[in-house]
ZALOTI-23773 format. One record per residue (C-alpha): x, y, z; residue number from 1; residue in three letters. Coordinates in Angstrom, 1 decimal, padded with zeros to 4 digits. Last residue first. Layout:
BEGIN
NODE u v w num residuo
NODE X Y Z NUM ala
...
This chain:
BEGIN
NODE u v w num residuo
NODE 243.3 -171.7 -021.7 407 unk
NODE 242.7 -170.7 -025.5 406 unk
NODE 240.9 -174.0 -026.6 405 unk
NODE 239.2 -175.0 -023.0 404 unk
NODE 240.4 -177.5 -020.8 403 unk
NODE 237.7 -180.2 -019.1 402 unk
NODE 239.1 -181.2 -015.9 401 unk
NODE 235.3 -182.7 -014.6 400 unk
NODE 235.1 -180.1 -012.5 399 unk
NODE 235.4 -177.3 -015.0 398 unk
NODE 232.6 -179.5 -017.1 397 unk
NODE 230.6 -179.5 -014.6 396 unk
NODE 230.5 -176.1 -013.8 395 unk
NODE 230.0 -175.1 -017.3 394 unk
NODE 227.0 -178.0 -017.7 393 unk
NODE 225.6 -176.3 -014.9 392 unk
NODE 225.6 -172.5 -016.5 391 unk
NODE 223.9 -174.4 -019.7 390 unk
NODE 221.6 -175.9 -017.7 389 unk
NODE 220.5 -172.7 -016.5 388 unk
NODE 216.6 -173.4 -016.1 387 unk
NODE 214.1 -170.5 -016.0 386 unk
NODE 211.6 -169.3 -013.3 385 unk
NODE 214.7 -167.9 -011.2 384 unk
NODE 215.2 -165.3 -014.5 383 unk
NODE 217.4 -162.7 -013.4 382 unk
NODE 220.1 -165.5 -014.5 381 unk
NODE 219.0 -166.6 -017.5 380 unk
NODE 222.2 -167.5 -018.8 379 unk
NODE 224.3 -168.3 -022.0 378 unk
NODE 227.8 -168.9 -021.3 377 unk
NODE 230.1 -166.7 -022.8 376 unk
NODE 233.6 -166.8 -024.3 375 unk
NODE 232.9 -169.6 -027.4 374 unk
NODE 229.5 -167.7 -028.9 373 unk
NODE 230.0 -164.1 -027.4 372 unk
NODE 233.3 -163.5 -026.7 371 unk
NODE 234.4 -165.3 -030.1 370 unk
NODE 231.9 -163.1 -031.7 369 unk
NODE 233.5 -160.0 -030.5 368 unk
NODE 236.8 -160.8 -031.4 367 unk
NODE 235.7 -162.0 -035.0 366 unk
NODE 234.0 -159.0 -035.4 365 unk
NODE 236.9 -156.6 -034.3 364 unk
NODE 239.1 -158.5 -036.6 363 unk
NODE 236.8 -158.1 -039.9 362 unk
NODE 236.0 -154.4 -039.2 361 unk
NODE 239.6 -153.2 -038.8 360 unk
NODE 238.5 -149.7 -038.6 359 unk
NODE 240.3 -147.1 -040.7 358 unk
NODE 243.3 -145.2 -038.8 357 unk
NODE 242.5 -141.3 -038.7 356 unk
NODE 240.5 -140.9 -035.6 355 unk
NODE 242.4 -144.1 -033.6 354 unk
NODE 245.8 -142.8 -034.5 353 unk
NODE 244.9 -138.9 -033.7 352 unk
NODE 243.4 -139.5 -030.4 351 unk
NODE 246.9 -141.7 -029.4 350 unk
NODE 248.6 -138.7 -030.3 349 unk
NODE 246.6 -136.4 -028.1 348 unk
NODE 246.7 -139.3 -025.4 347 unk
NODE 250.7 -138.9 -025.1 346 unk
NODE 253.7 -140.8 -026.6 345 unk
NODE 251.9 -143.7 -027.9 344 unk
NODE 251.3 -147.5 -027.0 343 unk
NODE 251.3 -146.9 -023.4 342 unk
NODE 247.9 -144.8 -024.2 341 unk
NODE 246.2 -147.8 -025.8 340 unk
NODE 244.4 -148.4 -028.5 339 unk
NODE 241.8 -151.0 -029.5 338 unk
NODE 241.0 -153.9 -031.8 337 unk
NODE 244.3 -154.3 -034.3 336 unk
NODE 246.6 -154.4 -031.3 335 unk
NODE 244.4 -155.8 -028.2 334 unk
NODE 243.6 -154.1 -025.1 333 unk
NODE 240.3 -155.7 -025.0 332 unk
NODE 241.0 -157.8 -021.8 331 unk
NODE 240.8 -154.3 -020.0 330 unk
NODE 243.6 -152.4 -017.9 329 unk
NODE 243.3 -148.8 -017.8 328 unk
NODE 243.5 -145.4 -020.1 327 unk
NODE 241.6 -147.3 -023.6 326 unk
NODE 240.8 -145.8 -026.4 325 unk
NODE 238.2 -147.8 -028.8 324 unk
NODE 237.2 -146.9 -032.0 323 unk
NODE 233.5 -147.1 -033.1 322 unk
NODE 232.0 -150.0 -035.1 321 unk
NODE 228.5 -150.2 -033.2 320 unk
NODE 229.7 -153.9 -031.9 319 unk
NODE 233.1 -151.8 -031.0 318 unk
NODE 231.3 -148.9 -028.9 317 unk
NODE 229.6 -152.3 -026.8 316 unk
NODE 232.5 -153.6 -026.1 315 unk
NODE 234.2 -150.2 -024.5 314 unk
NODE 230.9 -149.6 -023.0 313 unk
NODE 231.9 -152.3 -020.6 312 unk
NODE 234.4 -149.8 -019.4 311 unk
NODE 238.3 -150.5 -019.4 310 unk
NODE 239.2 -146.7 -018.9 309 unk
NODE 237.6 -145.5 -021.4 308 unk
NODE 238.2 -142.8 -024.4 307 unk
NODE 234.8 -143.8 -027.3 306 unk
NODE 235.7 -142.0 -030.8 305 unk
NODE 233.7 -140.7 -033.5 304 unk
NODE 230.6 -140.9 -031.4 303 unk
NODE 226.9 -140.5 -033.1 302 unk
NODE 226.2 -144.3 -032.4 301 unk
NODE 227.2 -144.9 -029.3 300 unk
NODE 225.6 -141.5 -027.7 299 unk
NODE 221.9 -143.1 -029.0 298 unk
NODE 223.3 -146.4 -028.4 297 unk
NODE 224.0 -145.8 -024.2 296 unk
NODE 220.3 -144.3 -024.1 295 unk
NODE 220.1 -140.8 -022.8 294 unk
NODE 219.4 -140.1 -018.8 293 unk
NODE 222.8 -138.8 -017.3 292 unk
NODE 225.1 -136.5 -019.9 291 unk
NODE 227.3 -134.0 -019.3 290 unk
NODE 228.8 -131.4 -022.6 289 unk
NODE 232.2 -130.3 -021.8 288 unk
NODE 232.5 -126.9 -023.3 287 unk
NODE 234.9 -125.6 -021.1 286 unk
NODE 232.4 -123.7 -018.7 285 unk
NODE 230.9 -127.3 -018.9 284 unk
NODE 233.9 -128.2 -017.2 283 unk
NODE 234.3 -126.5 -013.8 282 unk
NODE 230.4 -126.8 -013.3 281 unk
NODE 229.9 -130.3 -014.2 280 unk
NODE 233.1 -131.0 -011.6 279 unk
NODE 231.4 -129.1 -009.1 278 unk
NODE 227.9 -131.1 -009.1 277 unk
NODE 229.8 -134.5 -009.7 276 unk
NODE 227.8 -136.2 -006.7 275 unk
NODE 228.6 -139.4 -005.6 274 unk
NODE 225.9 -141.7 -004.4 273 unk
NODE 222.6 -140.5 -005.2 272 unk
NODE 223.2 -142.1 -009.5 271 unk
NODE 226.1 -144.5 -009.0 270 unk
NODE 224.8 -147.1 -010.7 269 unk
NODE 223.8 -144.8 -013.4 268 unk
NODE 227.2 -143.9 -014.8 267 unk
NODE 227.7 -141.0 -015.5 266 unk
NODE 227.9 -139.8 -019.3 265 unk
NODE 230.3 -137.4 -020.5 264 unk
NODE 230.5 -135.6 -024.2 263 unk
NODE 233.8 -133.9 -025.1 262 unk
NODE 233.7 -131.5 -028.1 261 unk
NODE 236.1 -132.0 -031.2 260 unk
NODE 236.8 -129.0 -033.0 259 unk
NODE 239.8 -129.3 -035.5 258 unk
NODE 242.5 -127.3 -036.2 257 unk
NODE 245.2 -130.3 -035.7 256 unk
NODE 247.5 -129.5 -033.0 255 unk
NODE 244.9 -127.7 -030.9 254 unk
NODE 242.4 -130.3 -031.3 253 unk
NODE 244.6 -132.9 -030.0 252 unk
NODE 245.5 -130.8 -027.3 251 unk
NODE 241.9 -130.2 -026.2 250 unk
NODE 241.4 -133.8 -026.8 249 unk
NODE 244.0 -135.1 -024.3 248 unk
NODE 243.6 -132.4 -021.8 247 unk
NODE 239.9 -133.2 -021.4 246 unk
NODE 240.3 -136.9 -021.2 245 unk
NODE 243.2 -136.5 -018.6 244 unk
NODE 241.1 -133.9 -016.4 243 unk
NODE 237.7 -136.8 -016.8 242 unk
NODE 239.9 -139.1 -016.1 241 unk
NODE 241.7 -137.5 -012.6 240 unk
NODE 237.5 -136.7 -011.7 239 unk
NODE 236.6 -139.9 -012.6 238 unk
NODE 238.7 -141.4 -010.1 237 unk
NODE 242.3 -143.5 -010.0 236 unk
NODE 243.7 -143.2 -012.9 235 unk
NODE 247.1 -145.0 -013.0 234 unk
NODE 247.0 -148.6 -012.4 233 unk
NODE 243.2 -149.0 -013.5 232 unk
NODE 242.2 -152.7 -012.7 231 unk
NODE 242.1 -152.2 -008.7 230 unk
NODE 240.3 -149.4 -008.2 229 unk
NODE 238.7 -148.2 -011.3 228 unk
NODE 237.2 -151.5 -012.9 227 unk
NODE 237.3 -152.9 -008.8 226 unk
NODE 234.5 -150.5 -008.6 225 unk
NODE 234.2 -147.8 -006.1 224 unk
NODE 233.7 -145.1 -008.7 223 unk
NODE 231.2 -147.0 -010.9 222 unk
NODE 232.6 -146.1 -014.3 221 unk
NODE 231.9 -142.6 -016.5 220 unk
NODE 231.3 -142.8 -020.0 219 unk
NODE 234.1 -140.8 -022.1 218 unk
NODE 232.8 -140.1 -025.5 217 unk
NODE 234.3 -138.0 -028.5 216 unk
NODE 232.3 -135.3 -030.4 215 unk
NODE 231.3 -134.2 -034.0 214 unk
NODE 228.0 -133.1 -035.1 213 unk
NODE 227.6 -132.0 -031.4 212 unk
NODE 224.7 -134.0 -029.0 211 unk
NODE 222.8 -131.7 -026.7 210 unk
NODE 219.4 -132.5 -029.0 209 unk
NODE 219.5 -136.2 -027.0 208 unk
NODE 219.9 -134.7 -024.5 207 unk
NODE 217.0 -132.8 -024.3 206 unk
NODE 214.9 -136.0 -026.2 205 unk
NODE 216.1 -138.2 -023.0 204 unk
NODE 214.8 -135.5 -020.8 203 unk
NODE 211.7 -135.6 -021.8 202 unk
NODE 211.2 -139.2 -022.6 201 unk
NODE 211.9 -139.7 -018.6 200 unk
NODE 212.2 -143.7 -018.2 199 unk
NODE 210.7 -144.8 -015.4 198 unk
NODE 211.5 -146.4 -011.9 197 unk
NODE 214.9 -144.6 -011.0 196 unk
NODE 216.3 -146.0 -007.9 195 unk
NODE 220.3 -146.2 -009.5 194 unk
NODE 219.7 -145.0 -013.1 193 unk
NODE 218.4 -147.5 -015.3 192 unk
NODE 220.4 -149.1 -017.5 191 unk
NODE 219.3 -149.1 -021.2 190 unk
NODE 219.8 -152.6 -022.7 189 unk
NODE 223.3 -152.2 -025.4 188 unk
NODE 221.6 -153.6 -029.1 187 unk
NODE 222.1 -156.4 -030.2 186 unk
NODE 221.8 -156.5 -034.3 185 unk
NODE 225.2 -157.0 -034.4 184 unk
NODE 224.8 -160.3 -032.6 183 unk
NODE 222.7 -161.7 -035.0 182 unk
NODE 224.3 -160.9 -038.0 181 unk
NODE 227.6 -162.3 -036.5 180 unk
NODE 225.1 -165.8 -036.4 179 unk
NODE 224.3 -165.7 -039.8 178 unk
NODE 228.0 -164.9 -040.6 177 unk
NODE 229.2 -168.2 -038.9 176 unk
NODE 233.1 -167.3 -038.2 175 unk
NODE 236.2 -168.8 -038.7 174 unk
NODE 239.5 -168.0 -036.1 173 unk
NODE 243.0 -167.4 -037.3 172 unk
NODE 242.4 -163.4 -037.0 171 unk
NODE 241.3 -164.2 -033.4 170 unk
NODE 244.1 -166.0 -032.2 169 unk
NODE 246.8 -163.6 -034.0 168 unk
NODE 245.9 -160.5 -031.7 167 unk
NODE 247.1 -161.8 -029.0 166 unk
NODE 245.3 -161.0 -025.9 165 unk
NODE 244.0 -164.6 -025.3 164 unk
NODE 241.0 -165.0 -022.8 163 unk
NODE 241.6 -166.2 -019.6 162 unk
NODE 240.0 -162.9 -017.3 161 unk
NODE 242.5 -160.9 -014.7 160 unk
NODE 241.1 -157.8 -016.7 159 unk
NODE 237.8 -158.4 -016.7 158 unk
NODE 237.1 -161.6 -014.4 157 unk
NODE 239.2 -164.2 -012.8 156 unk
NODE 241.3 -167.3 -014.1 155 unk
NODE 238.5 -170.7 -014.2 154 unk
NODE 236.3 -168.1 -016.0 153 unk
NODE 232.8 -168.0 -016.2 152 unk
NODE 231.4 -164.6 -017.1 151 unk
NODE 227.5 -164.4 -018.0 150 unk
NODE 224.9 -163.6 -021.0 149 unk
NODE 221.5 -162.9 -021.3 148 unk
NODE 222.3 -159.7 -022.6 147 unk
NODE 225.9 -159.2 -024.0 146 unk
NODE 228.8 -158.4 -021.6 145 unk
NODE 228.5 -161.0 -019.5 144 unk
NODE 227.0 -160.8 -015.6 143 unk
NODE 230.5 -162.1 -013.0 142 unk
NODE 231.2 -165.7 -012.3 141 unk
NODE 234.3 -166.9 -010.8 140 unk
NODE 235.5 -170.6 -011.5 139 unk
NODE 237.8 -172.4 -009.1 138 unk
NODE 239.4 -175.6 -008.4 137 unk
NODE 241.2 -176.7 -004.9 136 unk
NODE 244.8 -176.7 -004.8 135 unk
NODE 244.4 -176.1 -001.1 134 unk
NODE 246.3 -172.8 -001.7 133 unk
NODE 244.0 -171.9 -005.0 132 unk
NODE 240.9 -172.6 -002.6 131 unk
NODE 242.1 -171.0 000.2 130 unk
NODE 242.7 -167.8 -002.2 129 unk
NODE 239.7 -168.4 -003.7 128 unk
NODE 237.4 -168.5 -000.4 127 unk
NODE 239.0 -164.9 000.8 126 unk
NODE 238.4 -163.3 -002.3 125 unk
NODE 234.7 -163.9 -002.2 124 unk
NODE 233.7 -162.5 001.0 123 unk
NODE 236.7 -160.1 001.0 122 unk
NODE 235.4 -158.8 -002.2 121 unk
NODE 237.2 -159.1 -005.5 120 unk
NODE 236.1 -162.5 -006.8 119 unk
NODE 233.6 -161.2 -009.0 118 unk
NODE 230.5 -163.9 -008.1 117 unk
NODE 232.2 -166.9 -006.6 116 unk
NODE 232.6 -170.2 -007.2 115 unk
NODE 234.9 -173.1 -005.5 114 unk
NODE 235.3 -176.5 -006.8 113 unk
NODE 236.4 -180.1 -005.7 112 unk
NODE 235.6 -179.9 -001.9 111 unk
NODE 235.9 -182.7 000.2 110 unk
NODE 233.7 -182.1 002.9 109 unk
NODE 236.1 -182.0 005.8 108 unk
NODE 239.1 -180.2 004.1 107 unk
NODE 236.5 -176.8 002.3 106 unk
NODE 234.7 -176.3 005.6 105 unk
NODE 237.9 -176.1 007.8 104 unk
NODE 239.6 -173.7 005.7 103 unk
NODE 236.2 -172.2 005.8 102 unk
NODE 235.5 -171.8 009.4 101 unk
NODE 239.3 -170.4 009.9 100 unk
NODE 239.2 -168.1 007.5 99 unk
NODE 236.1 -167.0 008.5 98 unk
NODE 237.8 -165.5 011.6 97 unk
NODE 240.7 -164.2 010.0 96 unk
NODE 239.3 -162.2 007.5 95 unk
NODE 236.9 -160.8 009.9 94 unk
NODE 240.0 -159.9 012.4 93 unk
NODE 242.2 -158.6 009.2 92 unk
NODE 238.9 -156.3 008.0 91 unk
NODE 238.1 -155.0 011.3 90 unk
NODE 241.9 -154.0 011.6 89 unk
NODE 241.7 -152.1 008.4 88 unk
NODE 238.4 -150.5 009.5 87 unk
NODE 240.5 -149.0 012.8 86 unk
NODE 243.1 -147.6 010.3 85 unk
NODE 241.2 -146.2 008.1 84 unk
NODE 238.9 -144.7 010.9 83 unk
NODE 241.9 -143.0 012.3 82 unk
NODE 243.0 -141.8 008.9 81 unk
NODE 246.4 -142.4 008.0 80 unk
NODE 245.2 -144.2 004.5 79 unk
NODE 243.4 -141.4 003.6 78 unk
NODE 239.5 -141.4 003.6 77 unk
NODE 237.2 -140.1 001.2 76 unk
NODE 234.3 -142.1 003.0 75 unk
NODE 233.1 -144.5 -000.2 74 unk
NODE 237.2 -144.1 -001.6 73 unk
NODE 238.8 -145.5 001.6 72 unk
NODE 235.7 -148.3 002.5 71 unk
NODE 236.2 -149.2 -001.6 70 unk
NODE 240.1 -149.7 -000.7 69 unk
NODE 239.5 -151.4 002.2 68 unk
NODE 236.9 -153.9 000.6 67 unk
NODE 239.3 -154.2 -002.6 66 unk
NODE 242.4 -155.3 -000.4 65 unk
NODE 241.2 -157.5 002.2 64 unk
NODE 242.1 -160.8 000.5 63 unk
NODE 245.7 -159.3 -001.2 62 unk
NODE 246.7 -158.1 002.9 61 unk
NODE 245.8 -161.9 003.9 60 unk
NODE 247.7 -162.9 001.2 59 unk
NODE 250.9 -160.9 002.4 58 unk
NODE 250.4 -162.0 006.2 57 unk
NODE 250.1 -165.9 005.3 56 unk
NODE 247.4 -168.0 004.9 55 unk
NODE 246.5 -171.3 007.2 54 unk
NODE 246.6 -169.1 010.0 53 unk
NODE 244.2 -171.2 011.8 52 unk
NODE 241.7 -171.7 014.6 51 unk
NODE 239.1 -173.9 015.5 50 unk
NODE 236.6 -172.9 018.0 49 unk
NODE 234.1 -172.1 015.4 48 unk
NODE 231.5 -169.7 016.7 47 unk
NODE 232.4 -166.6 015.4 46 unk
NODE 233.0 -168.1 012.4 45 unk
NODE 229.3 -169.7 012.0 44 unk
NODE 228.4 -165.9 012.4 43 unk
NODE 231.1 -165.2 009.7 42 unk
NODE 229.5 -167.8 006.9 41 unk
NODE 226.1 -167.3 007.8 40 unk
NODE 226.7 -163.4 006.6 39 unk
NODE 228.6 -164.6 003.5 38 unk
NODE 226.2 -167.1 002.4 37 unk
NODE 227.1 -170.7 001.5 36 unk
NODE 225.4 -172.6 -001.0 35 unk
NODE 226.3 -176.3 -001.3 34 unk
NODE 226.8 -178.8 -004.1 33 unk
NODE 227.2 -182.2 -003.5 32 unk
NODE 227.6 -184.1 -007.8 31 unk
NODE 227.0 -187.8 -008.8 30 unk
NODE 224.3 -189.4 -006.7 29 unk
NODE 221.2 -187.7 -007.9 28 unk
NODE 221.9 -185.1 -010.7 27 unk
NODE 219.1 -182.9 -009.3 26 unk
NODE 221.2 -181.7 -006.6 25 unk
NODE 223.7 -179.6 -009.6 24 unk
NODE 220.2 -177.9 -010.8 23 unk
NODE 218.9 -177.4 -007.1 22 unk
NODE 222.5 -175.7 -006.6 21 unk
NODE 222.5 -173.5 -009.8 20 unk
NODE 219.0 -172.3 -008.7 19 unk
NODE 220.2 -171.4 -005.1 18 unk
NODE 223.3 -169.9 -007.0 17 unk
NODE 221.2 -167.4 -009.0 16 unk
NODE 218.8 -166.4 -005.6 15 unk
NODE 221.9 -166.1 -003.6 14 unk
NODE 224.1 -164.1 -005.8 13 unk
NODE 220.8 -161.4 -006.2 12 unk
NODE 220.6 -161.5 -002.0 11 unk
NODE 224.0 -160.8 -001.5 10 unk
NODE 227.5 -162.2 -000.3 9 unk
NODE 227.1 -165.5 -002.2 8 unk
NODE 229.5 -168.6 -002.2 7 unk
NODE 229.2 -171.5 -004.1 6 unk
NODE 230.6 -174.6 -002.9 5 unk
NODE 230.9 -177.9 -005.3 4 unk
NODE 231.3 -181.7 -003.9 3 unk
NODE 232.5 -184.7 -006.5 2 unk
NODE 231.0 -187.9 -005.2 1 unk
């Protein structure tokens, strides 16, 4: 009997993997799956009287990375801070300690698979990297970029993600038109801003009326994400990209005689935790136009251009047939789909190449239903009422040594 461990560090994780579990249990006598939770996890730790340093310094230091980093950014801290410091050694002794309970979870029962959600998190980075030393399979699981949709990758998510970056894969590939019609009539779903409970129609319609006749997007990213802290090399807030943007287009415009304005949207997951106030200030005196409340197709679809740094709303600006500019790492940073800055001598020019360049329709479409239809794995994960065979049959299949066409 094959044995499966998923691993949750919050209540959303647990409910989806609880149902993946009873799935996986229902197959009497072929499959052991077990849900661990982070918080049982360490207080088993602190009671497990085994010890190990199975994993050395350095991977230790790649396990706690994100949570310190996010600690740093969350608190505005420097790295010589004090309270840095002092969380840094929290982190190693916590890393430590369930590293030990695990190590010894994963050898006594056997285990053939590890899943987590993101893999970025000490809770979750700290199982792969046993995992990948014990030579132990893995599969992280992140929500997909279409509704009803999520990530499954054997590699990582987002930028770590398996899917081919060359640009030859997907022109090779067929299509079935009736279901490319389908997926461009998808539409992005309207994110709520963090602990709104309604939509305001009044403030939509006010921005909506804010919108120039001709502008150029730059949608704001969670700032303690692992999109902005570990997949963006260079830009490391939305203050430095928001400078960068600005710079880029206002030079663009100069050397061309042209007008474009730059419209921002926060992002609402981080609506009460960072505040922007003085940044809206410097740069609407510039002619920045901020944004909070209006649907993401409303801006989506009156954009010339869409600047990122590896957003989400990068995908959904090519379904709509927008160019894509990209500042960070994404799996979409694909000749013939979307530009990148490294690609040009400076963002102005870069501007200019993804303006005046026509769109290759026929490529971008055959990326995007590849990520859809062959990528993605149907889901109905906010759903505990529904089955997710399809998410099962995944898991199984991984387990089962099944290798996928561009792996």
């Amino acid at each position: 009997m094959k044995s499966i461990v998923l691993l949750s560090y919050n209540n959303h994780q647990k409910k989806f993997f609880q149902k993946l579990v009873n799935i996986i249990e229902s197959r009497k006598g072929k499959y052991k799956a077990y849900l661990l939770t982070s918080d049982k996890v360490f207080i088993k730790s602190i009671f497990n009287n085994k010890k190990y340093n199975f994993l050395n310094t350095e991977e230790i230091s790649d396990v706690i990375n994100y949570s310190y980093l996010k600690f740093k950014v969350r608190y505005k801290l420097q790295d010589d801070s004090p309270i840095s410091r002092l969380y840094r050694k929290i982190l190693l002794f916590k890393c430590r300690l369930m590293e030990a309970y695990l190590y010894t979870f994963l050898k006594d029962n056997n285990v053939n698979l590890v899943i987590v959600w993101n893999g970025a998190a000490l809770e979750a980075a700290l199982p792969i990297c046993l995992a990948r030393k014990l030579g132990i399979k893995t599969i992280f699981m992140e929500n997909g970029y279409f509704p009803g949709t999520v990530v499954m990758d054997t590699q990582g998510v987002n930028a770590k993600n398996s899917l081919p970056r060359n640009r030859d894969f997907y022109e090779n590939l067929s299509i079935d038109e009736e279901k490319l019609k389908q997926l461009k009539g998808i539409n992005p779903e309207y994110r709520k801003l963090r602990g709104e409970n309604k939509l305001d129609d009044n403030v939509i319609q006010k921005e909506t009326k804010l919108l120039p006749d001709k502008f150029i997007f730059l949608p704001f990213q969670v700032h303690t994400g692992t999109q902005v802290l570990i997949n963006s090399p260079v830009i490391k807030d939305m203050e430095q990209l928001l400078k960068v943007a600005y710079q880029g287009v206002e030079e663009f415009n100069r050397k061309h005689g042209l007008d474009y304005r730059l419209v921002v949207k926060e992002h609402p997951s981080d609506h009460g935790r960072i505040d922007y106030s003085q940044l809206k200030e410097e740069y609407s005196e510039k002619g920045v136009i901020f944004l909070k409340k209006i649907p993401m197709k409303e801006v989506l679809k009156k954009a010339e251009l869409v600047i990122t740094l590896n957003s989400t709303v990068g995908i959904e600006a090519l379904l709509y047939g927008k160019p894509v500019l990209t500042l960070g790492d994404a799996f979409y940073n694909i000749k013939g789909i979307t530009y990148t800055l490294q690609d040009y001598e400076d963002l102005a020019s870069a501007i200019n190449c993804a303006l005046k360049d026509e769109f290759n329709r026929e490529l971008v479409d055959k990326f995007l239903y590849f990520l859809r239809y062959n990528y993605l794995v149907e889901s109905s994960k906010n759903d505990t009422s529904r089955n997710d065979e399809r998410v099962v049959e995944k898991i199984i299949s991984v387990l089962e040594g099944k290798k996928y066409v561009w792996m």
